[in-house]
C-alpha positions as CSV (number, residue, x, y, z in Angstrom):
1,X,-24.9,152.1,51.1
2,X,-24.3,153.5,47.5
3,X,-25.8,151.9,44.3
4,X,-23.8,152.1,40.8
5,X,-26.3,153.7,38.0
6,X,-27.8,150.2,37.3
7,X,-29.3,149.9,40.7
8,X,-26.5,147.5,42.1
9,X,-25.8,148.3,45.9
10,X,-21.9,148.9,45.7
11,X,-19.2,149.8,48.5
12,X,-18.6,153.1,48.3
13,X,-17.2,155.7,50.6
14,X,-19.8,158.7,49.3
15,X,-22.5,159.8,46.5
16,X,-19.4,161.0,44.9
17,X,-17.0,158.5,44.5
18,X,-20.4,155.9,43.4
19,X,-20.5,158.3,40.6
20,X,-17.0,158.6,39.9
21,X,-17.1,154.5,38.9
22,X,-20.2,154.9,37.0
23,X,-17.9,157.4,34.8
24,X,-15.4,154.9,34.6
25,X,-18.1,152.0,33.4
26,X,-19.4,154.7,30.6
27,X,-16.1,155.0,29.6
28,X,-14.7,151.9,29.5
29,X,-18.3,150.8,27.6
30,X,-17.8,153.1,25.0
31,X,-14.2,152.8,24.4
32,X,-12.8,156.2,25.5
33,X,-9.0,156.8,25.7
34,X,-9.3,158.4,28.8
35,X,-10.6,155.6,30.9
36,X,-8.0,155.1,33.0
37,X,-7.5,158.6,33.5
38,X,-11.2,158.1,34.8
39,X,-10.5,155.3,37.1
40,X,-7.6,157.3,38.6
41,X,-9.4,160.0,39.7
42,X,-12.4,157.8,40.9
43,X,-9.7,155.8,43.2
44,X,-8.4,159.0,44.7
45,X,-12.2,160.2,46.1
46,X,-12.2,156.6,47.6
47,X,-9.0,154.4,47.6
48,X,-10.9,151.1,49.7
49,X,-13.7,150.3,47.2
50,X,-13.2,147.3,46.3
51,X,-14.8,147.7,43.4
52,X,-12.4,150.3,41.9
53,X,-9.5,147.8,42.3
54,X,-11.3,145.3,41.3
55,X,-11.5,147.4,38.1
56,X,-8.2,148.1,38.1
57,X,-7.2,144.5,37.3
58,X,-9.8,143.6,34.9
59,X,-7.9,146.5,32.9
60,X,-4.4,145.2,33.4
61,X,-6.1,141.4,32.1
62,X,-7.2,143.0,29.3
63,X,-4.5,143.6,27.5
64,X,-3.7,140.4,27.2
65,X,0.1,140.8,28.2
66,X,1.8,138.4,30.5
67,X,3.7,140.9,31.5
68,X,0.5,142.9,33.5
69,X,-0.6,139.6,34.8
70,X,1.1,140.3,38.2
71,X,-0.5,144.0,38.4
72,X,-3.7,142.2,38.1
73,X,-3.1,139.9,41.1
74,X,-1.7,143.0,43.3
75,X,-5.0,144.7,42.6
76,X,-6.8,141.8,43.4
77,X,-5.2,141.6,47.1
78,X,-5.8,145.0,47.5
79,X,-9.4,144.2,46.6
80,X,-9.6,141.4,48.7
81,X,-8.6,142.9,51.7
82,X,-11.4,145.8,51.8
83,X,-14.1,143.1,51.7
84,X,-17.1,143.9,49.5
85,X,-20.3,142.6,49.3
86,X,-21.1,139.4,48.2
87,X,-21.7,140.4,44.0
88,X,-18.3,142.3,44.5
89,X,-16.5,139.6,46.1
90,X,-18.1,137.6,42.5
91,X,-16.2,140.0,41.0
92,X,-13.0,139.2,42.6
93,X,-13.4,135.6,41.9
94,X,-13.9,135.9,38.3
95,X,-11.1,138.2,37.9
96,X,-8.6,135.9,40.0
97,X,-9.7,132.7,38.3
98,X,-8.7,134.7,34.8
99,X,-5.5,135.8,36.3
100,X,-4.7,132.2,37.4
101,X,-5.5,131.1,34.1
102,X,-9.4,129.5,34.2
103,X,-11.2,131.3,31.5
104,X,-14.2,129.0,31.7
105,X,-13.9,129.6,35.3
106,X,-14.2,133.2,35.2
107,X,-17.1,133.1,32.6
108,X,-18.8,130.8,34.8
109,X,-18.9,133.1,37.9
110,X,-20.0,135.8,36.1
111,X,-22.7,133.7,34.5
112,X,-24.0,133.0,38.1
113,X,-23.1,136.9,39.0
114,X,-25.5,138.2,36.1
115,X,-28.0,136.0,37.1
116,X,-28.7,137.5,40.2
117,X,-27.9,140.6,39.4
118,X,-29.1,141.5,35.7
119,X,-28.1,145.1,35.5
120,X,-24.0,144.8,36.6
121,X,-23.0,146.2,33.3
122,X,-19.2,145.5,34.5
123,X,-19.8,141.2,34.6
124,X,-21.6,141.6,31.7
125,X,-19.1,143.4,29.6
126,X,-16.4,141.5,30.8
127,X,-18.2,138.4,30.2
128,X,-18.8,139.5,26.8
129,X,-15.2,140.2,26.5
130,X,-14.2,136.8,27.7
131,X,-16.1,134.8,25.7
132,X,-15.4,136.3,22.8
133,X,-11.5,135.6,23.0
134,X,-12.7,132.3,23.9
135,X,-14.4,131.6,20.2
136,X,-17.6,131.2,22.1
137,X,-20.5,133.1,20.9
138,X,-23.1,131.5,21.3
139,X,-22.8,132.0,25.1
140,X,-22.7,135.9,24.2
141,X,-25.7,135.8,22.5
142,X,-27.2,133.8,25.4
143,X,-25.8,136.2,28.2
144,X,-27.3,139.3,26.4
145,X,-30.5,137.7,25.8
146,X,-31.0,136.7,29.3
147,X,-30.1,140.2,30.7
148,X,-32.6,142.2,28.1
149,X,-35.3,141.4,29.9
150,X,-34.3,143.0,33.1
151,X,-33.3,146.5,30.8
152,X,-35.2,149.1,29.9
153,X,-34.3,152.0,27.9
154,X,-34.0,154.7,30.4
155,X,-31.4,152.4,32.1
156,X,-28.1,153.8,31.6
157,X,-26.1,151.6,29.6
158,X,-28.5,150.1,28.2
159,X,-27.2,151.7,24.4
160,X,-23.7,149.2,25.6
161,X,-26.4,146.2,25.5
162,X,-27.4,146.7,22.7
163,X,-24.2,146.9,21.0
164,X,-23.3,143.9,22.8
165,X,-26.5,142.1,21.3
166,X,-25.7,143.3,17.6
167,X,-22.2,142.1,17.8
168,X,-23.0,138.5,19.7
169,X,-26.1,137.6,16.9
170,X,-23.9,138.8,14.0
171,X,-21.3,136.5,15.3
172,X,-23.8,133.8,15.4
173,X,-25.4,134.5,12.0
174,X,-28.5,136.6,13.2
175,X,-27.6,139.5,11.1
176,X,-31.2,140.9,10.8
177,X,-31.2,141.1,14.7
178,X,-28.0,142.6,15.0
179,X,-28.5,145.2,12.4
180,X,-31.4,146.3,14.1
181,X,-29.9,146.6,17.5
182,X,-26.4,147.9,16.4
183,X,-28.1,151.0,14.5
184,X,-30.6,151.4,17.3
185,X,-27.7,151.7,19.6
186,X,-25.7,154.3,17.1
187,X,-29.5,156.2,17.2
188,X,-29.0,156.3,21.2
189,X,-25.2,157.5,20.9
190,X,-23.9,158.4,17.8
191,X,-20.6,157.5,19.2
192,X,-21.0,154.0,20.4
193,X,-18.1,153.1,18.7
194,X,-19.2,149.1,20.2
195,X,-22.3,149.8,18.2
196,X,-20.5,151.1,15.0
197,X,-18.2,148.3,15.3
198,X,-21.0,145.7,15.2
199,X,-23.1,147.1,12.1
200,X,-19.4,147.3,10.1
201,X,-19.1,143.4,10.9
202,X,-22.7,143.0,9.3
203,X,-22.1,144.9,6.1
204,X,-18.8,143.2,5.6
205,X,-20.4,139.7,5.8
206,X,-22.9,140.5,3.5
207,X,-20.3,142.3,1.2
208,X,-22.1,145.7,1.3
209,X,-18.8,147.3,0.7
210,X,-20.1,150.8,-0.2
211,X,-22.2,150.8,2.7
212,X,-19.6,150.0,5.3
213,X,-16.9,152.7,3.5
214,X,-20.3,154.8,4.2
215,X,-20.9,154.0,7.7
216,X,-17.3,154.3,8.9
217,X,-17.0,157.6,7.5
218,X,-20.0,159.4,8.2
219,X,-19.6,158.3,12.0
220,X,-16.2,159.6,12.2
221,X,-16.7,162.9,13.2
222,X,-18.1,161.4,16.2
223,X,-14.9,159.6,17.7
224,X,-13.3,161.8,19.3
225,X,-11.5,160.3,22.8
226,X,-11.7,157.0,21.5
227,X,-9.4,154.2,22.0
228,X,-7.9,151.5,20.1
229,X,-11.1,150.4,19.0
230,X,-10.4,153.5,16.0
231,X,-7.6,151.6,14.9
232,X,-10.1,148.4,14.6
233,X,-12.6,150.6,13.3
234,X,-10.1,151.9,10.5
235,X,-8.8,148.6,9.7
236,X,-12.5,147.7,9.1
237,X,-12.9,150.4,6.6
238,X,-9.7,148.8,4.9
239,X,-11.1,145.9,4.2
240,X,-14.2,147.5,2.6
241,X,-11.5,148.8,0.1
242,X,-9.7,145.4,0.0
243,X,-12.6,143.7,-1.3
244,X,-13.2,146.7,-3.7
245,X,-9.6,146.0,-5.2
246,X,-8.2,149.5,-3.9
247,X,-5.0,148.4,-2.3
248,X,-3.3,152.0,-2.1
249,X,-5.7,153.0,0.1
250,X,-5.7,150.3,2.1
251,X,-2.4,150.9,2.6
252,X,-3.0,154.4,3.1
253,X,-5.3,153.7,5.9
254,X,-2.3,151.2,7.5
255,X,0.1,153.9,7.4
256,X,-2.3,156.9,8.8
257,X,-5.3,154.8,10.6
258,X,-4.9,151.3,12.2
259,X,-0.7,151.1,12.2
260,X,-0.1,155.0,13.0
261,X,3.1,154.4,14.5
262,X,3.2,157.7,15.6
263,X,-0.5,158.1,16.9
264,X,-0.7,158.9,21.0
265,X,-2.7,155.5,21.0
266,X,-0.1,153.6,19.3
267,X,2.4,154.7,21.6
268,X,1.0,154.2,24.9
269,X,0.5,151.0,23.8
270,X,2.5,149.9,20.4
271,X,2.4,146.1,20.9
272,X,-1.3,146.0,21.9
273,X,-2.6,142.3,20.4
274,X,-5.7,143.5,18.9
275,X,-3.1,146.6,16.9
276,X,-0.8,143.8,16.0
277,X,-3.7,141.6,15.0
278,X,-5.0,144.0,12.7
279,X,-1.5,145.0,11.2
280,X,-0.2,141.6,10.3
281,X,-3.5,140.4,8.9
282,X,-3.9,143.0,6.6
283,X,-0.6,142.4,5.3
284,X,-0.9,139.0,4.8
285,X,-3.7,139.7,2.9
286,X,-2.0,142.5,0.8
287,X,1.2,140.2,-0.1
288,X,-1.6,137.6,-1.4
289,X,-2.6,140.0,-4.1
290,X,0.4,140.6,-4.9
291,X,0.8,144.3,-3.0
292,X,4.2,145.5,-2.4
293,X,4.2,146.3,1.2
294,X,7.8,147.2,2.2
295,X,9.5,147.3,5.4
296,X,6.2,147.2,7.1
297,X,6.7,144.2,8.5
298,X,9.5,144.6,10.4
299,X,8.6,147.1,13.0
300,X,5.7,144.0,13.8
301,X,8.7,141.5,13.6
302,X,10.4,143.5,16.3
303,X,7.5,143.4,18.7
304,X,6.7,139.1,17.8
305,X,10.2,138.7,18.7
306,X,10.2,140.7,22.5
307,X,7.1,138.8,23.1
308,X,8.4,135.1,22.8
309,X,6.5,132.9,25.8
310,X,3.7,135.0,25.8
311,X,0.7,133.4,25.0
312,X,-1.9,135.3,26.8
313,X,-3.3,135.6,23.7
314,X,-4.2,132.6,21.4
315,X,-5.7,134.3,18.5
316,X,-2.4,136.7,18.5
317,X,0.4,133.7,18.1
318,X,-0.3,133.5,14.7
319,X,-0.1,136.8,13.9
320,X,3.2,137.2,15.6
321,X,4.3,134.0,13.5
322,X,3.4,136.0,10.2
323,X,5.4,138.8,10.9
324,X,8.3,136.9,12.0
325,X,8.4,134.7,9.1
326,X,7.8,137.7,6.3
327,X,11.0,139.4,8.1
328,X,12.7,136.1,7.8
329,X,13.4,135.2,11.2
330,X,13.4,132.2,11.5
331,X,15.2,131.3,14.7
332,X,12.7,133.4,16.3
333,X,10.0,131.7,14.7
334,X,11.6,128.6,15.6
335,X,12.1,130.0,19.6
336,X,8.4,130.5,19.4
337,X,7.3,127.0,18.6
338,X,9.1,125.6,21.4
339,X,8.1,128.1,23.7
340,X,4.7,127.6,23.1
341,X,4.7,124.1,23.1
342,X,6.7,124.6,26.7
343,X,3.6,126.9,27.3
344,X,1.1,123.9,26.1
345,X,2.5,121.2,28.2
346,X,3.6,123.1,31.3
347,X,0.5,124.9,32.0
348,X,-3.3,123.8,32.9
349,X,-6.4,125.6,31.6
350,X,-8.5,126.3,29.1
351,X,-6.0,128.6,26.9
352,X,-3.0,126.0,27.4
353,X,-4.8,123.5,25.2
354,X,-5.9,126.3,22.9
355,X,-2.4,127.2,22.3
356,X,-0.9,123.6,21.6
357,X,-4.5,122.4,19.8
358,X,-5.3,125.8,17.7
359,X,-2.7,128.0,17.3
360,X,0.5,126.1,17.5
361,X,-0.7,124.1,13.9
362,X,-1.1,127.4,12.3
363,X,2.5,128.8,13.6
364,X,3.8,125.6,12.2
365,X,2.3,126.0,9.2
366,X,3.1,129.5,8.2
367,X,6.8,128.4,9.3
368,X,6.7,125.5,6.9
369,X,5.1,127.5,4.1
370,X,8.0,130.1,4.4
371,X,10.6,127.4,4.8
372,X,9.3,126.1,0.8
373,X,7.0,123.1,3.0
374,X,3.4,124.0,2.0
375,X,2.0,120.1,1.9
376,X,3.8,120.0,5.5
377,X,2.2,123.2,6.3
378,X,-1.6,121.3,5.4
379,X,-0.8,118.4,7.1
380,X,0.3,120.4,10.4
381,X,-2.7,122.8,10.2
382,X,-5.7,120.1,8.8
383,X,-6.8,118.4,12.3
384,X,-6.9,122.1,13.6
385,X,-9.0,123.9,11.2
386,X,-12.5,122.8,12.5
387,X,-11.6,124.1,16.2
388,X,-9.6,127.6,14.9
389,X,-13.3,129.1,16.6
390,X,-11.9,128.6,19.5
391,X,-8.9,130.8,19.0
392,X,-11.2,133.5,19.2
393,X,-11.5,136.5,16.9
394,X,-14.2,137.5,14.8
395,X,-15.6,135.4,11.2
396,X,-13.3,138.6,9.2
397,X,-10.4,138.4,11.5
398,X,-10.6,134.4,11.6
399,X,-10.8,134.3,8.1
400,X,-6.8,134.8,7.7
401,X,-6.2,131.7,9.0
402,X,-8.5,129.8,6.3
403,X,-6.7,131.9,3.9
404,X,-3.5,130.4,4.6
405,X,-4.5,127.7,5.0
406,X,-6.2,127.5,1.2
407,X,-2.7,128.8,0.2
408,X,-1.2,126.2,1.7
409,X,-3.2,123.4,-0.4
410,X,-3.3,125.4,-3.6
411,X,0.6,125.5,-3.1
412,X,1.0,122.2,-2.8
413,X,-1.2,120.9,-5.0
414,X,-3.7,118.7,-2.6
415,X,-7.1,120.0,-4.7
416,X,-9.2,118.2,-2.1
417,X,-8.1,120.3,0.6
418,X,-8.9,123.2,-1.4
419,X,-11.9,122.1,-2.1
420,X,-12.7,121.5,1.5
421,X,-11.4,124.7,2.3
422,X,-13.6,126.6,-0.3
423,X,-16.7,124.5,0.7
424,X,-16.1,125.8,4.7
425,X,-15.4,129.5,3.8
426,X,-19.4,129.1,1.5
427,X,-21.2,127.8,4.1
428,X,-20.2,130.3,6.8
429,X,-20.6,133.6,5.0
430,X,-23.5,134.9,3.0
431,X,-21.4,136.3,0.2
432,X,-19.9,133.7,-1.6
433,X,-16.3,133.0,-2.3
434,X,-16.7,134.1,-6.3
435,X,-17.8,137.8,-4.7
436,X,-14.8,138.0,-2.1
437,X,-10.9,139.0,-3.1
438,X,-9.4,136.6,-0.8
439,X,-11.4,133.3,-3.0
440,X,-12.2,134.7,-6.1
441,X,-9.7,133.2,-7.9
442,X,-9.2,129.8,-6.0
443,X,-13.2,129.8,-6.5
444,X,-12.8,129.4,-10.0
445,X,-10.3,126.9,-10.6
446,X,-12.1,124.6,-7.9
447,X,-15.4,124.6,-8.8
């Protein structure tokens, strides 16, 4: 029997096609465009490894569309039916219990999975994945720290670990620790873009703003055949700039970086969450300084409206939300309530009670703020704001929602809620809300 590059015995038909998936793994680990390219060619040397469909619907789950839901399933079947050894049929059942919905489920089996088998880089990615949509780092952090261990440097994939590790201890407030192994991982491969990602996160919670314009930039030349994770990576770099005051290039990088509407990437995939994520935040943020951003939001609008009743994606609703309210549509907006409470009621699961708990306060509350409601808007969003974690989403993608919700109190004129709000944002984040654009100012008048 074939083994995968980590040691793992694997069905495959030949040396060949064993290899073929461990391309697929390196490039799916390191974000390159042409992964599924990859996986194609890797399912025509050997079309009954199970592990290759397995693969293929772990890719259509994550992107996070209903709509690829039911690919997901097929592959599963197809899976299924050419058996697989007992850590690939682990696989199987991880992957179908996301599919039906059971999140915890899925990050459980993997759990048991990696212990067992250590060095299946797939489970632990996709754990990693999973939990961090699920607001739960601390399980990241445990997962990598369990597997290191088992690793040594000569192992491939073992740079992916790393990267893993610098992103779950930054997440958890280790940010010595994940310095460390996020540059030792760009030292490995200069174009881990995992890796970059994680030492950006760093520098932008400690406000090193020059640093992380620095870093972005002098990696770039090593990105070519990357993914969507460039977009991420440029919207990063934009909010470096942001905090520096320079709005027209922030703008600059929306228009030719991380909303490149006519990018390849963008139009493979033009209503990818993460992309929309990105887009509408940084708006948001914009209009809060006062930043003229145009029709911009309306091409966002276009896409929140299409996807009505998808809620795949918690941490994505309220991004939708903002761009359907700052195009003024609010019957849409109105369409998407009820659809997701439909969706919060109708459905069991982890991400069902997300949705109605989490992200359905902030869609009403960004509804209510547009509709001239802002102390309705702080009494919807309140009992949410100590479990928006869960939403998922980094500490600098999160922090939209607090800003809104600040906004919100400031607006209204409930100080104490302010206050609150301020008090939250100081004890998460090293730099303190006098040093950051998005506080500064409220900072000030609520001392």
């Amino acid at each position: 029997m074939a083994h995968d590059a980590q040691g793992n015995r694997a069905s495959f038909a030949s040396e060949e096609a064993a290899r073929a998936f461990d391309h697929t793994i390196e490039g799916f680990l390191k974000y390159r465009a042409d992964t599924p390219l990859r996986l194609k060619a890797a399912l025509k040397l050997d079309g009954e490894a199970p592990m290759l469909h397995a693969m293929k619907a772990a890719f259509a789950m994550l992107a996070y569309k209903s709509a690829h839901v039911p690919a997901a399933r097929a592959a599963l079947d197809v899976a299924r039916g050419f058996g697989g050894n007992p850590r690939e049929q682990m696989h199987m059942a991880a992957l179908g219990a996301w599919a039906e919905g059971g999140q915890d489920r899925a990050i459980a089996i993997w759990e048991h999975l990696l212990a067992e088998h250590p060095r299946d880089i797939l489970a632990f990615r996709l754990h990693h994945f999973a939990a961090f949509w699920m607001g739960k780092a601390p399980e990241m952090m445990a997962s990598v720290e369990r597997a290191l261990p088992h690793w040594d440097g000569e192992v491939p994939g073992y740079g992916s670990l790393l990267a893993c590790r610098a992103f779950a201890h930054e997440e958890c407030g280790s940010l010595v620790v994940a310095e460390a192994a996020g540059r030792e991982a760009i030292r490995r491969d200069p174009a881990d873009l995992w890796a970059a990602h994680a030492v950006a996160h760093v520098l932008e919670m400690q406000g090193r703003r020059a640093e992380g314009i620095g870093w972005i930039t002098g990696l770039s030349q090593n990105f070519d055949g990357g993914n969507n994770l460039l977009h991420h990576l440029s919207w990063h770099q934009a909010m470096f700039h942001m905090e520096r005051g320079e709005f027209d290039e922030v703008l600059r990088l929306y228009d030719t970086g991380f909303r490149d509407l006519d990018s390849p990437i963008t139009q493979m995939q033009p209503d990818l969450y993460i992309d929309c994520q990105n887009a509408a935040s940084m708006l948001f943020r914009l209009e809060r300084q006062g930043v003229k951003v145009g029709e911009r939001w309306r091409e966002l609008a276009e896409k929140a409206e299409a996807r009505i009743g998808d809620c795949l994606s918690a941490f994505t609703l309220p991004h939708w939300m903002m761009a359907l309210t700052a195009d003024g549509r609010f019957d849409a907006a109105e369409r998407m309530l009820e659809a997701m409470r439909d969706y919060g009621r109708a459905n069991a699961g982890e991400n069902a009670r997300i949705v109605r708990d989490a992200a359905l306060p902030c869609c009403e509350a960004l509804l209510l703020r547009a509709r001239g409601q802002p102390a309705e808007a702080v009494r919807a969003m309140r009992p949410a704001i100590g479990g928006l974690y869960e939403l998922g989403g980094s500490h600098a993608q999160q922090d939209v929602l607090e800003q809104l919700f600040l906004d919100c109190a400031i607006e209204a004129g409930m100080a104490p809620d302010a206050q609150m709000l301020l008090e939250r944002v100081a004890g998460r984040w090293p730099t303190p809300p006098e040093r950051r654009v998005g506080y500064a100012k409220a900072a000030r008048a609520y001392r």
